[in-house]
C-alpha positions in Angstrom: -14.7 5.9 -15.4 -12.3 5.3 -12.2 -13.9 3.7 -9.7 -14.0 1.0 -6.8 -16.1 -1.0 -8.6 -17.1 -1.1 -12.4 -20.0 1.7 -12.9 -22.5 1.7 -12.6 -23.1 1.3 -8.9 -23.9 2.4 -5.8 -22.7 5.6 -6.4 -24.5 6.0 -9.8 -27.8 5.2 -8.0 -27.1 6.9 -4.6 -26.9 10.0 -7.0 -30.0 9.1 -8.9 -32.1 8.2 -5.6 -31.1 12.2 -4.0 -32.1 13.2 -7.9 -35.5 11.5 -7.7 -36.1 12.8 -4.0 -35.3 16.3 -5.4 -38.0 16.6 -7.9 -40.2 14.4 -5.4 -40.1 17.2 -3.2 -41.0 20.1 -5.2 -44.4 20.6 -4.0 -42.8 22.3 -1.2 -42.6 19.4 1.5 -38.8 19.2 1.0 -38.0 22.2 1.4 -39.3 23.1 4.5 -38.6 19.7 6.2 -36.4 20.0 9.6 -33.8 17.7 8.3 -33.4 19.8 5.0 -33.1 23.2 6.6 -30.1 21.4 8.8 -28.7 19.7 6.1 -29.2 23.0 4.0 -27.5 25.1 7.0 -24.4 22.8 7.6 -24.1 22.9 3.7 -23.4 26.8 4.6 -20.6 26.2 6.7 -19.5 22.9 4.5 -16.6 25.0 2.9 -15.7 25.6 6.7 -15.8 22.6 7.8 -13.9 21.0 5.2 -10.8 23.1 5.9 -11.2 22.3 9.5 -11.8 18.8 9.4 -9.1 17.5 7.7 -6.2 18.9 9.7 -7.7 17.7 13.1 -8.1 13.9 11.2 -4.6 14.3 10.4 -3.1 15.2 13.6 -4.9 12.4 14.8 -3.6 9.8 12.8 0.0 10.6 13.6 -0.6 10.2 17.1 -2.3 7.2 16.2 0.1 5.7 13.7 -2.9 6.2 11.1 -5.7 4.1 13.2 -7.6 6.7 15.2 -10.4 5.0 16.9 -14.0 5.7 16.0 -15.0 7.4 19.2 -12.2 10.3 18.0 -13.2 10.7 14.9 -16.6 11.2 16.0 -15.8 13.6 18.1 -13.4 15.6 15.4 -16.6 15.3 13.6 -18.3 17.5 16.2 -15.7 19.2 16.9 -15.2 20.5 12.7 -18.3 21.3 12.6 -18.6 23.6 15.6 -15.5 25.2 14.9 -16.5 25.0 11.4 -19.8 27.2 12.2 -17.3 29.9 13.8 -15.3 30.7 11.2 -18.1 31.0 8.9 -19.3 33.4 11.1 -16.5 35.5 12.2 -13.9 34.6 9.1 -15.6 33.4 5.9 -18.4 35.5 5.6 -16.9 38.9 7.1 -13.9 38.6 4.5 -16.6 39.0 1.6 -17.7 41.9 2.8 -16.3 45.0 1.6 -16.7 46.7 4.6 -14.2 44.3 6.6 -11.5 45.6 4.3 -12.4 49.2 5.0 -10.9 49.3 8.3 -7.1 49.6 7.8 -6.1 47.5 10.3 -7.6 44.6 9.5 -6.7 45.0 6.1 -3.1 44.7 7.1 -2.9 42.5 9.9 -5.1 39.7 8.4 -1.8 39.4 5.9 0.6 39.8 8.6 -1.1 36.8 10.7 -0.8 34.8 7.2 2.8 35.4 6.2 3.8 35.1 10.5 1.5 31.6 10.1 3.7 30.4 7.0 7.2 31.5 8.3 6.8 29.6 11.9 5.6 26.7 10.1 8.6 27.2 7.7 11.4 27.7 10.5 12.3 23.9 11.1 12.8 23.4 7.9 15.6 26.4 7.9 17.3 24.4 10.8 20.2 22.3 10.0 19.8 19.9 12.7 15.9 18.8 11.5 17.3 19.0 8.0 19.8 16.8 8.2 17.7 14.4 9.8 15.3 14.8 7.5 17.2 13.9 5.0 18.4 10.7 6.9 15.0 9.6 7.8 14.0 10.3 3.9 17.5 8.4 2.8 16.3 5.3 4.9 12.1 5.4 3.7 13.0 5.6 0.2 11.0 3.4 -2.5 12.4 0.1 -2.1 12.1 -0.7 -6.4 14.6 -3.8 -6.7 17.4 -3.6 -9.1 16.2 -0.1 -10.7 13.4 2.1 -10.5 12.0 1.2 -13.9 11.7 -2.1 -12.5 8.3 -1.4 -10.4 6.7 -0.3 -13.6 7.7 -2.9 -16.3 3.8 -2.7 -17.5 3.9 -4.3 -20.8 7.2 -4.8 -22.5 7.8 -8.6 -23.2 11.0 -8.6 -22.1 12.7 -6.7 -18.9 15.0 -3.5 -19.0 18.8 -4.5 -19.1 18.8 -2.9 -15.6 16.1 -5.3 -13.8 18.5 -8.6 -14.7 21.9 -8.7 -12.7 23.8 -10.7 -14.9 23.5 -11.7 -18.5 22.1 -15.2 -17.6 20.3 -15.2 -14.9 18.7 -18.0 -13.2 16.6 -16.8 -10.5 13.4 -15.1 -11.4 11.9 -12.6 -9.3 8.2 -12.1 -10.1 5.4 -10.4 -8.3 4.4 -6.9 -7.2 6.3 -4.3 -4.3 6.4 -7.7 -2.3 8.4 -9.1 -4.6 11.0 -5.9 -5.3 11.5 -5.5 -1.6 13.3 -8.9 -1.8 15.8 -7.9 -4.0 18.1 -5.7 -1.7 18.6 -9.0 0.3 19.2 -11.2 -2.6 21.6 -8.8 -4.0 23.7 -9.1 -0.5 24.4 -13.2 -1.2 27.3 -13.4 -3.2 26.3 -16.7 -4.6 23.0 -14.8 -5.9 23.5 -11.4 -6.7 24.8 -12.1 -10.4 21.9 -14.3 -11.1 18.5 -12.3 -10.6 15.7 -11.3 -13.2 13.5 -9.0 -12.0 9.9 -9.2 -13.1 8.0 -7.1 -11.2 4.9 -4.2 -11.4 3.5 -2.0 -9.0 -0.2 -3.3 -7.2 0.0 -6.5 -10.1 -0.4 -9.6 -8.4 1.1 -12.7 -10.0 -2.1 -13.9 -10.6 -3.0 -15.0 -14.5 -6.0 -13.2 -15.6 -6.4 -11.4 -12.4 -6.2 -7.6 -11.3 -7.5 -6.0 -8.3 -10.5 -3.2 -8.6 -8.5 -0.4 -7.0 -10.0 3.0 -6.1 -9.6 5.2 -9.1 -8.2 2.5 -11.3 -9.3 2.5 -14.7 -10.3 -0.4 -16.8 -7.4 -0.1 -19.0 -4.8 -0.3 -16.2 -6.3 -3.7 -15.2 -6.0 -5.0 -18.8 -2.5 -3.8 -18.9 -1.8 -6.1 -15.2 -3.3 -9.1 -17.2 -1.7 -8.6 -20.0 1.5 -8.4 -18.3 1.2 -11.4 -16.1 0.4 -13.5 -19.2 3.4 -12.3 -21.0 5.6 -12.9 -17.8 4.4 -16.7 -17.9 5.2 -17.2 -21.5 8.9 -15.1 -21.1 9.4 -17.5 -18.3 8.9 -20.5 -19.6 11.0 -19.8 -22.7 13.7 -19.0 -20.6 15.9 -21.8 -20.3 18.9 -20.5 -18.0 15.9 -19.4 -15.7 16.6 -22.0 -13.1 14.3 -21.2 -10.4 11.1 -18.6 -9.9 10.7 -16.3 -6.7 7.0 -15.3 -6.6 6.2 -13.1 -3.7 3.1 -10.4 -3.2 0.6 -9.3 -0.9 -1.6 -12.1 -2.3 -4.8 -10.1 -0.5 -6.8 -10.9 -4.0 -6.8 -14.7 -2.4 -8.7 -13.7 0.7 -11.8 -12.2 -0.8 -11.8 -8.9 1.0 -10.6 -6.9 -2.1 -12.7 -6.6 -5.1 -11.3 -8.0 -8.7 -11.8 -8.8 -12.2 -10.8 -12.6 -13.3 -11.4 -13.6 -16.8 -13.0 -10.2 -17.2 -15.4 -11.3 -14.9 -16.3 -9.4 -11.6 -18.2 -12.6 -10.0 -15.6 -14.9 -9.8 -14.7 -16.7 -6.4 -11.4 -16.0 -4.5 -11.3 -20.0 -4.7 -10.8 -19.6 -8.4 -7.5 -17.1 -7.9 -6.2 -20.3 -6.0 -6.9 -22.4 -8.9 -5.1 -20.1 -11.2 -1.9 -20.0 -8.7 -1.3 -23.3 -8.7 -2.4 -23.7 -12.4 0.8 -21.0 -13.1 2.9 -22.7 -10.6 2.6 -26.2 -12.2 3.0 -24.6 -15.2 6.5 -23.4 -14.5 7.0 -26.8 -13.2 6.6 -28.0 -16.4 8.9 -25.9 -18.2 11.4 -27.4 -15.5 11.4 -24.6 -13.0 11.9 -25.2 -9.1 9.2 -22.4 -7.8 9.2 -20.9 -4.4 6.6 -19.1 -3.0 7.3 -15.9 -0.4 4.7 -14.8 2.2 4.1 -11.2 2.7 6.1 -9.5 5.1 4.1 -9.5 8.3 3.1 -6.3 10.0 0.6 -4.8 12.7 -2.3 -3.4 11.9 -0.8 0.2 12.5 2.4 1.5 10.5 5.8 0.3 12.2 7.4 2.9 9.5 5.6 5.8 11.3 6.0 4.0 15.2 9.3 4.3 14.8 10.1 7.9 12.9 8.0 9.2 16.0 9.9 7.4 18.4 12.8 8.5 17.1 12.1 12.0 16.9 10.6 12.0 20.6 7.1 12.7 19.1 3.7 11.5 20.9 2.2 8.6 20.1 -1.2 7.5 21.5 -1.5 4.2 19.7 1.3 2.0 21.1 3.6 1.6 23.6 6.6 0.1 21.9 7.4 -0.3 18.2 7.8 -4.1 18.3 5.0 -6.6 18.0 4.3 -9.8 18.8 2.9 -12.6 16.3 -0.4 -12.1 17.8 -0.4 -8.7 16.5 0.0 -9.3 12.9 -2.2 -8.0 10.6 -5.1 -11.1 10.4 -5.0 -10.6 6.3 -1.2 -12.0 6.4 -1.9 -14.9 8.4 -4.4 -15.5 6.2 -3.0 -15.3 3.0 -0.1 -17.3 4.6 -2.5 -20.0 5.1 -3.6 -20.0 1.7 0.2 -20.0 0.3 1.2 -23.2 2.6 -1.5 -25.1 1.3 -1.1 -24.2 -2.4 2.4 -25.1 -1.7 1.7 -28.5 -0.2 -1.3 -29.2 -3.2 1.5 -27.8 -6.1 5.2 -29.2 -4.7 6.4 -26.1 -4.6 8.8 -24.8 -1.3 7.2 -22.2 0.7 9.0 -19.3 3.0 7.9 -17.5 5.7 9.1 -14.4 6.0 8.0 -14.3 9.9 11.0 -16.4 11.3 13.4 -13.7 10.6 11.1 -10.8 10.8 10.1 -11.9 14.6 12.7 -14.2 16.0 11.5 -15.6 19.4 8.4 -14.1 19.1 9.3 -10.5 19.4 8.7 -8.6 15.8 11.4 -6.2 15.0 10.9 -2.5 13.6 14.5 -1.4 13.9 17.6 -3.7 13.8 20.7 -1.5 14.9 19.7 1.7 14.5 17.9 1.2 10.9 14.3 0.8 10.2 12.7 -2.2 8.9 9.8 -1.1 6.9 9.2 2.3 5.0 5.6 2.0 5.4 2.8 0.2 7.0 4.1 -3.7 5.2 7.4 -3.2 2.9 10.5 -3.6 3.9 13.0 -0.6 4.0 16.3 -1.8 1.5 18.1 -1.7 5.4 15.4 -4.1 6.1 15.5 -5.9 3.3 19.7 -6.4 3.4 19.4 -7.3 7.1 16.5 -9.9 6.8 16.5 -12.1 3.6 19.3 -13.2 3.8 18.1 -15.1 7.5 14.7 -15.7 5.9 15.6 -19.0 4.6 14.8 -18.0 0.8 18.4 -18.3 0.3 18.4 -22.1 1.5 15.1 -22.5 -0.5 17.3 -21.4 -3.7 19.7 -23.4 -3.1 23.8 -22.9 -3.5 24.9 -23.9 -5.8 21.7 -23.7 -8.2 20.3 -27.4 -9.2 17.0 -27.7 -11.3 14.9 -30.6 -10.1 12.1 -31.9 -12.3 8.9 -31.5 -12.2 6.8 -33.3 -9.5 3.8 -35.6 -10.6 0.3 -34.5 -10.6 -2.0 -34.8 -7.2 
C-alpha cells in the first residue's frame, strides 16, 4: 500500500474515527448538527471548489518561486470557496439542467467561450519567438543523469551499464543518488578524469547500507530494491581493484531526522544509527584500499533558484525575492546541517571532505546564473552548465588528486 509511512496509520484510523462518528450519529444528532449541515453544504460545492482552488495555489507559487506564505493561502482558501459557491450556482448546476440547453444561444456560445479559452491559451505556443526560447530554457533544465540516462536508474543489476563507466578501467567511483550524477558533467570536463569515472548512481537512494527513505507513495518493494542495491554497490566496489578512489555525494537529509526511513527493516531506528552505518561503509572501502571523499549537497535557498531565474529572464513577476542570488545566510538550514554531519564523519573516518559552497558562493554572494547559463534546473541540482562550470573549482578535483595515488587505509579511532 503506498504511503508516507508504513500502514496502518494515521490515515487508517483518521478514516476509522469519521466511520465510528458516522454510525455514532445515527440517532439523528449528526445530522442535524450546525457543523454537519456546513460541512454537508461546502461538500456541494466541493467539485467547485476543487477546480478553482488549484489554479489560484498555482499562480501563487510562481510568483512566489513555490513558497507562498500562509496568510495567501488562507486567503485563496476563502477566496476558492466563495468563488467556488458561484459557479455551482450559476455554472455547475444550470449545465445539468436540460432546460439551460434549450435556449440556443447558450447552447452555442458556452462552446465558443471553451474553444476561444483554449486557442488564447494556445497562441504563445504558435509564436516562434516563445518557442524557441522554450526550447532553450528546456535545453538548459534538462535532467542532469551523469554519463547516460540509464544511469539514474541502475536499480539492481550487480554490475553498471557499459555506458555509466567512461573508460574500460576506471578508477574513480561515483556513488550516490541525483547529488551524485549532477557531479559528473564537471568531472567529465577534467581531462585528467574524464576517462576514469564509474558511475554508481539511483534515483532518491541514499548511499546509506540498509537504509531507504519512506517517501510519499513509495511502496515497500521500492525500498527493498534501494537496499538491495546499496549492498550490492559495496561488495562491486570493494572487488574492484582498479577502483582507486570513491566519490559519494547525496542529499544525505536521512542523517538529519526530519525524513522518515526504514533501517534494518526497522522504522524506529535513530538518525544517529545512519551515521554509524556511513562511516561503517566508509571504513569499509578503506579497507579494500580505497581513498573516499565525501561531497556535500549543493547548497540552495529555501525557494527554487531554477524558477527565480526562468522568471527573471522572461521579465515575469516575482513576489518572493528581489534578486536571484543568495547569501550563505540563506541556505536551506537542512544543508548546513547535513554539512555538519558530513565534516564530522569525515574527521571521525579519515576520509577528505568537499564543500560544494566555495565555488557555488565565492565571497559570499551565491550564484544562480554564471554568464548567461543557469546553475540549477530545480530547487537543489545543478544544471549540466552548472555542473561543467562549478566542479571543476570545487576542489573535488584536488581531493582526487592528479595523477591518481591510492593511500592506505588509516588506523582505527
Amino acid at each position: 500500500m503506498a504511503s508516507d509511512h508504513i500502514q496502518p496509520g494515521w490515515p487508517a484510523i483518521a478514516v476509522c474515527a469519521a466511520t465510528a462518528l458516522i454510525l455514532l450519529g445515527r440517532d439523528g444528532w449528526l445530522p442535524g448538527n450546525l457543523v454537519t449541515m456546513a460541512t454537508a453544504r461546502i461538500g456541494d460545492w466541493s467539485y467547485s471548489i476543487d477546480l478553482i482552488h488549484w489554479p489560484l495555489l498555482w499562480f501563487a507559487g510562481l510568483v512566489y518561486l513555490g513558497n507562498p506564505p500562509l496568510w495567501l493561502k488562507c486567503a485563496l482558501l476563502l477566496v476558492s470557496i466563495g468563488l467556488g459557491w458561484l459557479q455551482y450556482r450559476h455554472v455547475e448546476q444550470p449545465l445539468r439542467h436540460a432546460e439551460f440547453w434549450a435556449q440556443r444561444g447558450r447552447a452555442i456560445a458556452v462552446p465558443v467561450i471553451m474553444l476561444a479559452a483554449i486557442a488564447a491559451a494556445s497562441l504563445p505556443m504558435m509564436i516562434g519567438g516563445p518557442q524557441a526560447r522554450g526550447a532553450e530554457l528546456a535545453h538548459e533544465l534538462r535532467p542532469n543523469r551523469g554519463l547516460a540516462n540509464d544511469c539514474g536508474e541502475l536499480g539492481n543489476r550487480r554490475q553498471p551499464a557499459e555506458a555509466c563507466r567512461s573508460g574500460q578501467a576506471p578508477r574513480i567511483a561515483i556513488w550516490g543518488d541525483s547529488f551524485a550524477m549532477h557531479l559528473l558533467p564537471g568531472l567529465l570536463a577534467e581531462p585528467g578524469i574524464a576517462n576514469s569515472l564509474l558511475q554508481v548512481t539511483r534515483s532518491a537512494c541514499a548511499p546509506i547500507p540498509g537504509a531507504a527513505e519512506l517517501r510519499p507513495g513509495y511502496y515497500r518493494i521500492a525500498m527493498d530494491n534501494c537496499v538491495e542495491f546499496t549492498d550490492s554497490v559495496l561488495d562491486q566496489l570493494g572487488a574492484v581493484e582498479a577502483v582507486d578512489v570513491v566519490v559519494i555525494s547525496s542529499r544525505f537529509r536521512l542523517l538529519t531526522g526530519d525524513t522518515p526511513f526504514l533501517l534494518g527493516g526497522r522504522t524506529d531506528a535513530r538518525p544517529e544509527e545512519l551515521v554509524a552505518a556511513v562511516e561503517a561503509a566508509i571504513r569499509r572501502l578503506q579497507a579494500s584500499g580505497k581513498r573516499v571523499i565525501l561531497v556535500s549537497p549543493v547548497p540552495h535557498p529555501t525557494f527554487n533558484p531554477a524558477e527565480c531565474e526562468v522568471r527573471q529572464r522572461e521579465g515575469l513577476p516575482n513576489l518572493s525575492v528581489k534578486s536571484c542570488a543568495f547569501t550563505l545566510q540563506d541556505i536551506h538550514p537542512q544543508v548546513l546541517r547535513v554539512s555538519e554531519l558530513l565534516d564530522e564523519v569525515a574527521r571521525r573516518t579519515g576520509a577528505r571532505f568537499v564543500q560544494l559552497d566555495k565555488a557555488v558562493c565565492p565571497e559570499g554572494i551565491c550564484r544562480t546564473a554564471i554568464d548567461g547559463k543557469l546553475v540549477f534546473r530545480d530547487r537543489s541540482h545543478l544544471s549540466v552548465a552548472g555542473s561543467r562550470r562549478l566542479v571543476p573549482h570545487s576542489g573535488l578535483i584536488k581531493a582526487i588528486g592528479l595523477p591518481l595515488t591510492v593511500n592506505p587505509p588509516p588506523a582505527n579511532r
